[in-house]
C-alpha positions in Angstrom: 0.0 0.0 0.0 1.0 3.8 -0.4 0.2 4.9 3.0 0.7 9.2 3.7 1.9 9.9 6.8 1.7 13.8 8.3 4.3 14.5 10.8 3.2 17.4 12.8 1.4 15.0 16.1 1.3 12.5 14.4 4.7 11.3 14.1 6.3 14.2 16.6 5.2 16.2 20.0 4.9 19.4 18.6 2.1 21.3 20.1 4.3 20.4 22.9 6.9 22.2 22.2 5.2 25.3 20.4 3.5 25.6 23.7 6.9 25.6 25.8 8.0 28.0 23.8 5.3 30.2 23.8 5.4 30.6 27.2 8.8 32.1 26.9 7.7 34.3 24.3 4.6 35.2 26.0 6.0 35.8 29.5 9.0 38.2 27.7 5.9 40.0 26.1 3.1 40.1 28.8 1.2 37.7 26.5 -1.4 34.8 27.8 1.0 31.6 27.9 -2.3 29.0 29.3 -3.8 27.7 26.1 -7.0 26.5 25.8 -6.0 23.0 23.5 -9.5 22.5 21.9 -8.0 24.8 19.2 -5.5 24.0 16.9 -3.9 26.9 15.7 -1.9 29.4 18.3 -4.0 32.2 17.9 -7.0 30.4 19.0 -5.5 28.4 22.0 -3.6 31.4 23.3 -5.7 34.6 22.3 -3.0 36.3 20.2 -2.8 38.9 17.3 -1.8 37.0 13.8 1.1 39.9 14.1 1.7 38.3 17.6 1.7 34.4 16.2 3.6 35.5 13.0 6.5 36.9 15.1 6.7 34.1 17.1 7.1 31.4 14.3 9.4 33.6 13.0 11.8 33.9 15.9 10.9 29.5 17.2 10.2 27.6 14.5 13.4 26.3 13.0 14.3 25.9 17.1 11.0 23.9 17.5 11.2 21.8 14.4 14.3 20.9 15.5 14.0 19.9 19.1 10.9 18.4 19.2 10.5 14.8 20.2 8.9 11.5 18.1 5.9 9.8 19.6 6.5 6.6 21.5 7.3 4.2 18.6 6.8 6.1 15.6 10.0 5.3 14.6 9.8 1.8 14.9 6.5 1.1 13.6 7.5 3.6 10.4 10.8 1.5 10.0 8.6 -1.9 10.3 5.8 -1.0 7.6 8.2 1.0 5.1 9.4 -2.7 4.5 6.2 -3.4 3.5 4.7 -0.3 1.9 5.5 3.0 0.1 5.5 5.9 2.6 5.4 9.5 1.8 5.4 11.8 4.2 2.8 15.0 3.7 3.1 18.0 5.8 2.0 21.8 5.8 5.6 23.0 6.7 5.8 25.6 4.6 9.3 25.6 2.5 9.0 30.2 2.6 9.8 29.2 6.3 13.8 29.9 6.4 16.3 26.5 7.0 12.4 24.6 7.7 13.1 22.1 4.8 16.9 21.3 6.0 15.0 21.4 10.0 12.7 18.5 9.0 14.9 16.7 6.5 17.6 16.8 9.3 15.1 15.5 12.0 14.2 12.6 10.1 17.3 11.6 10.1 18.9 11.9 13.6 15.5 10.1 14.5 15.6 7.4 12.4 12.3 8.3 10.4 11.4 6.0 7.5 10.3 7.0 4.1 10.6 7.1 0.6 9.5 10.9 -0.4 8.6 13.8 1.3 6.6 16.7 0.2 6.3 20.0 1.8 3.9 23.3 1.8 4.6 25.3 -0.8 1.4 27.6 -1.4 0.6 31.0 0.3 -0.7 29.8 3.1 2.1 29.2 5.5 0.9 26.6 8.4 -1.9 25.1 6.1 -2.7 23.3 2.6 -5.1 20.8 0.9 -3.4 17.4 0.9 -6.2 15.7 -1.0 -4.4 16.4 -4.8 -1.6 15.2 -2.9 -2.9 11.9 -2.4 -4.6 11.7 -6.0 -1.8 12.2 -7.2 0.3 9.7 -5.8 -2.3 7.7 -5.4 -2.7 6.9 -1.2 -4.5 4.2 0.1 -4.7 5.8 3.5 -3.7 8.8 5.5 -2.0 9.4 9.0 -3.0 12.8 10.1 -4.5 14.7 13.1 -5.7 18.1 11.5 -9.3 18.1 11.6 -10.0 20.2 8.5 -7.6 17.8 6.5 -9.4 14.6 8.1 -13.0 16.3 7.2 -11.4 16.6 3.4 -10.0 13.3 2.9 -12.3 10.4 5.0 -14.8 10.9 2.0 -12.3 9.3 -0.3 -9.9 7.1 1.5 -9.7 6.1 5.1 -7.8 8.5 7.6 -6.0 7.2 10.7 -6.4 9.9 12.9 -4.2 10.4 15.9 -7.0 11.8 18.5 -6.8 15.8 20.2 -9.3 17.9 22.0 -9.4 19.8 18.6 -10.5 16.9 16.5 -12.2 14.5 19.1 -15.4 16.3 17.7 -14.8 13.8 13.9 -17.0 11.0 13.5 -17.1 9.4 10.1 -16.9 5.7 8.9 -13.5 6.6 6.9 -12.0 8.4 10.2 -9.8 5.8 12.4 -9.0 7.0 15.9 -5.8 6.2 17.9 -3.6 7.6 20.7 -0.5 5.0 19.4 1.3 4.0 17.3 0.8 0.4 17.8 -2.7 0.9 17.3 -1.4 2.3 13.7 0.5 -1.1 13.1 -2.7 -3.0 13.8 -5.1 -0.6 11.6 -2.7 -0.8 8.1 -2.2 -4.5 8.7 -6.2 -4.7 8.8 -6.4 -2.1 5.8 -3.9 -4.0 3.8 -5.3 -7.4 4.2 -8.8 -6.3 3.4 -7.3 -4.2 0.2 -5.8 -8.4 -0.7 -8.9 -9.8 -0.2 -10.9 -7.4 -2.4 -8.2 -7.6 -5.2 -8.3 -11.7 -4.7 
C-alpha cells in the first residue's frame, strides 16, 4: 500500500513544544501563555494577534522543528511497515519558512524516520494546505494525520487514521480511524492491507 503519513502530532510532540516556547515568548511580552488546547492553531488556543503568532514562528520555528521529540514508537513502527509499503510523508511546513526544509529533513534523520518521499507546503498559506491532490496524485491508500480540516477533506475518499486531540475529538465518520498509538497504527494498516488483498483476490 502507499500509505501518507503527516508528521506534525502525528509522528512528533509538537504542540508540545510550540507551547513551551510560547510561554517564553509570552512571559517576555506580557502575552497569555495557558492555552485552551480544543484549538488547533496558536491564535486560537492562546488569544494572540496573527502579528503576535507571525513573530513568534518567526523567531521558534526552526528551534521547535528541531528539538521536538517522536511519539513513542513512531519510529519503529515507520521502520517496520516501510518494508512493506511506500511511505510518503505529507506535511504543511511551509518551504517560505527559512532552514524549515533542512530542519525536518535533518530531524528525520537523527531520529531514524522511515520513508521514501517527502513533500512539503509550498502555497501561500504558511501553516496550512489541501493534501487531497496530494494523495490523487500519488495515489494513497490511506492517511496518517490529526488536523481536523484535513481529516474532514479526505475520510470521504480514503480512510484517515487519525491520531486523536481535544481539537478533533469532535470527527466521526466511517473513513476516520482513531488512535492515541502507534501500535494501534501497526494493527489498523495490517487490517487495511489485508482487506485491500482480499478485495483484489
Amino acid at each position: 500500500m502507499i500509505i501518507g503519513v503527516d508528521i506534525d502530532n502525528t509522528i512528533t510532540h509538537t504542540t508540545e513544544m510550540i507551547m513551551h516556547y510560547a510561554e517564553i515568548y509570552g512571559r517576555e511580552r506580557g502575552l497569555n501563555t495557558v492555552p485552551d488546547l480544543r484549538y488547533y492553531y496558536l491564535e486560537d488556543a492562546l488569544g494572540w494577534s496573527t502579528a503576535e503568532a507571525d513573530a513568534f514562528f518567526d523567531k521558534y520555528l526552526a528551534r521547535i522543528y528541531y528539538e521536538m521529540k517522536p511519539k513513542d514508537q513512531a519510529a519503529e513502527v515507520l521502520a517496520e511497515l516501510n518494508k512493506q509499503h511506500e511511505i510518503i510523508l505529507i506535511t504543511s511546513r511551509n518551504l517560505k519558512f527559512p532552514q524549515v526544509k533542512e530542519a525536518t529533513i535533518s530531524w528525520l534523520k537523527r531520529n531514524n524516520i522511515s520513508y521514501d518521499r517527502l513533500i512539503l507546503n509550498a502555497t501561500s498559506n504558511m501553516h496550512f494546505f489541501s493534501k487531497l491532490s496530494i494523495c490523487q496524485e500519488y495515489q494513497v491508500d490511506v492517511m496518517i494525520e490529526d488536523h481536523y480540516e484535513l481529516v474532514s477533506e479526505l475520510c470521504p475518499l480514503l480512510p484517515v487514521i487519525m491520531f486523536e486531540y481535544p481539537y478533533n475529538r469532535h470527527l466521526q465518520a466511517d473513513n476516520i480511524i482513531p488512535v492515541k498509538h502507534w501500535s494501534e497504527v501497526k494493527h489498523w494498516i495490517d487490517f487495511l492491507h489485508s482487506r485491500k488483498i482480499s478485495s483484489v483476490g
